[in-house]
C-alpha positions in Angstrom: -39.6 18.0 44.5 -38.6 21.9 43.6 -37.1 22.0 47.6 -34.0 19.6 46.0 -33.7 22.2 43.2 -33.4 24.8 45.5 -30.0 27.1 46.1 -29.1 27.2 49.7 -29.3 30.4 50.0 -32.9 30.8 48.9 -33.8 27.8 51.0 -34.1 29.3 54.3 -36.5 32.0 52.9 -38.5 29.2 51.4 -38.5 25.9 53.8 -41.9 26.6 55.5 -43.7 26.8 52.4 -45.4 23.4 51.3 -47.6 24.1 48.3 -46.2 24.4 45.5 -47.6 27.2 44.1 -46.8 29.3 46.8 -43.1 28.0 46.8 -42.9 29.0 43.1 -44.7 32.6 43.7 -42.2 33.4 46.2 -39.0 32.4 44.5 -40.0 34.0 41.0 -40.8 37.4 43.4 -37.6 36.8 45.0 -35.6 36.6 41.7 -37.4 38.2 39.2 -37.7 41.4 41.2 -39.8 44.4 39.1 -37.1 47.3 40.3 -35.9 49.5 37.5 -32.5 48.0 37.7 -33.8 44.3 36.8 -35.7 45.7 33.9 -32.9 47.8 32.3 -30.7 44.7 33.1 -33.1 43.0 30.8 -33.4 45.7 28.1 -29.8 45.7 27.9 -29.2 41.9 27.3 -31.8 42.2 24.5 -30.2 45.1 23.1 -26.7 43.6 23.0 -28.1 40.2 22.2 -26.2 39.6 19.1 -26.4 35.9 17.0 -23.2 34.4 15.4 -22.9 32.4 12.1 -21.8 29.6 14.1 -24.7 29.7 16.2 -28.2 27.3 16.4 -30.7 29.7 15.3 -33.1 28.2 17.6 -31.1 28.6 20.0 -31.0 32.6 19.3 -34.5 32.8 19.2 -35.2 30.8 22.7 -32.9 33.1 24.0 -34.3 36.5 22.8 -37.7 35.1 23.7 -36.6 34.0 27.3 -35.6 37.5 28.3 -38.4 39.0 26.1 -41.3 36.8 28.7 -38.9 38.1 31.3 -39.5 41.1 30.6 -43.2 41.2 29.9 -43.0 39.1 33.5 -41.6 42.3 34.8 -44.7 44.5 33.2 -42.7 45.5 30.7 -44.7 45.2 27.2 -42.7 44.9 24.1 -44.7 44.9 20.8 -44.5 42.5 18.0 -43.1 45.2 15.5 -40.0 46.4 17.7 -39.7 42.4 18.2 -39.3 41.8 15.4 -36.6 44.8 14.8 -35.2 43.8 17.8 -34.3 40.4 16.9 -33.3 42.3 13.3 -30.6 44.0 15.1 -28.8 41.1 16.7 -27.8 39.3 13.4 -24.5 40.1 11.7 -23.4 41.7 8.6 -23.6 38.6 6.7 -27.2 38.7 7.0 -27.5 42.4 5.9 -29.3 41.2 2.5 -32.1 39.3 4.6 -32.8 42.3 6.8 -33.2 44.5 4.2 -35.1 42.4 1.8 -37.3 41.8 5.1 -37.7 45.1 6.0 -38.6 46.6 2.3 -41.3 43.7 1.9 -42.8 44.1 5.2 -46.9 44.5 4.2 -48.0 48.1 4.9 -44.5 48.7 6.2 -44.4 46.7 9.5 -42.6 43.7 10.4 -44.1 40.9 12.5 -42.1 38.8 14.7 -43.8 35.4 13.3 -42.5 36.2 9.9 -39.1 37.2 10.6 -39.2 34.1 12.9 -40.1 32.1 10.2 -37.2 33.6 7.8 -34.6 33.7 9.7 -35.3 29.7 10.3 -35.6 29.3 6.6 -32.6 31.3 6.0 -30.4 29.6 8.3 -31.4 26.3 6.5 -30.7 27.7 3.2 -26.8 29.1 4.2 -26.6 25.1 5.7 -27.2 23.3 2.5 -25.3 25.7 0.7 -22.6 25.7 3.4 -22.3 21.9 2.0 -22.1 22.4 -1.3 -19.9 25.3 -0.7 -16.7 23.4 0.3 -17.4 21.5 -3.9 -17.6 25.2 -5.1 -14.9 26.2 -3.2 -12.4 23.6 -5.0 -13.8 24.2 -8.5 -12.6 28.2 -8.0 -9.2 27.0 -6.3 -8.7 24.9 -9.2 -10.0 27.4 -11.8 -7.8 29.6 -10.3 -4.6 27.8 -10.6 -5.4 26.8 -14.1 -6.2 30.9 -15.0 -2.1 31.2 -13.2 -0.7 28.8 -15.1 -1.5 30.2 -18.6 -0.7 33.7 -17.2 2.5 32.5 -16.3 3.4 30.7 -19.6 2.1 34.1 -21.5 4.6 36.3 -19.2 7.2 33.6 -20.1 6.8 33.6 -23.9 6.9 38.1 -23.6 10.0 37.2 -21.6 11.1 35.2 -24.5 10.6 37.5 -27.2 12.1 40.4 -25.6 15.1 38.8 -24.7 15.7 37.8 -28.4 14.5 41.2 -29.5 17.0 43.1 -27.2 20.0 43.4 -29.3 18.0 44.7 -32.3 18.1 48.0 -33.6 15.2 49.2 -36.9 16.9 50.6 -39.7 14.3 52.9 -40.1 13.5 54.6 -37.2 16.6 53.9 -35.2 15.1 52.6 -32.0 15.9 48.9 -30.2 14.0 46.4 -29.3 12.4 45.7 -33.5 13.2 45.3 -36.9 11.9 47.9 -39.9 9.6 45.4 -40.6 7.6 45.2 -37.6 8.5 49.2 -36.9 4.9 51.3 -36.3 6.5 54.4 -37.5 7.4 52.4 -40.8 3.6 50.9 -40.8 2.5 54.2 -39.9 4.2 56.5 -42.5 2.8 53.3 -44.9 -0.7 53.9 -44.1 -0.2 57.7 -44.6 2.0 57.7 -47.8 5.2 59.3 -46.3 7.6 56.6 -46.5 11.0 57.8 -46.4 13.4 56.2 -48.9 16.2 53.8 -48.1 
């Protein structure tokens, strides 16, 4: 059954072999070679692994566990803790406030991969029930929005109003455009201090 699975140009080094186990042994040596260059291959697409908001989550995590039991296939042993960092490090910026509220409540100051696991599932279905719910709260700001322009533009109006009726005026008592003595602040201010000049 495997044999019809089989690329061609594995088959020749593989066609006399007819138990199964041994067919398997020898293509998982053939492929997943333990040279340096396989392994740092490996540590680099961890390192780089990086998740997208518009990614499965799951689908993140299959992945950074697929070429973490590579890796530990390739006697290369990778401990929970720098795991758990690991798979820290591939999420955005727009999960910054998880990975530090993660990494300041990790008991006696390590993180385990099960709990960030855990999390960053939990997380993901949080931002996707908000994600719904968003596009509503979206429309109520847009809308909020247009009504907070609408009164700012009527109040620029009505200034535009009064200062295009004020603009020919001059105060009789202080000389200036734009007001008349009564509504003058030098007036109102010599009033408040006693120094009215006289008429």
């Amino acid at each position: 059954m495997i044999r019809k699975y089989i690329d061609r140009s594995l088959f020749e080094h593989v066609s006399t072999y007819t138990n199964a186990y041994e067919l398997w042994t020898k293509l998982e040596s053939m492929i997943q070679k333990k040279t340096p260059r396989n392994k740092a291959h490996l540590v680099r697409r961890l390192v780089k692994l990086e998740y997208t908001d518009d990614q499965n989550m799951i689908e993140h995590l299959n992945t950074f566990k697929g070429i973490v039991n590579q890796l530990m296939k390739a006697d290369m042993k990778i401990d929970d803790e720098l795991q758990a960092l690991l798979l820290l490090s591939s999420l955005p910026e727009s999960w910054d406030t998880l990975v530090v509220t993660l990494s300041n409540s990790a008991p006696d100051g390590k993180l385990s991969l099960d709990n960030i696991t855990d999390s960053l599932l939990n997380e993901e279905s949080r931002r996707k029930e908000r994600g719904s719910s968003s596009h509503s709260e979206a429309n109520v700001v847009e809308n909020r929005g247009r009504s907070e322009n609408r009164s700012k533009g009527k109040r620029e109006k009505s200034r535009g109003r009064f200062k295009s009726r004020s603009k020919g005026l001059t105060c009789f008592y202080c000389g200036k455009d734009g007001h008349k003595k009564p509504e003058c602040r030098f007036l109102k201010r010599d009033q408040k201090n006693g120094t009215v000049h006289p008429d």
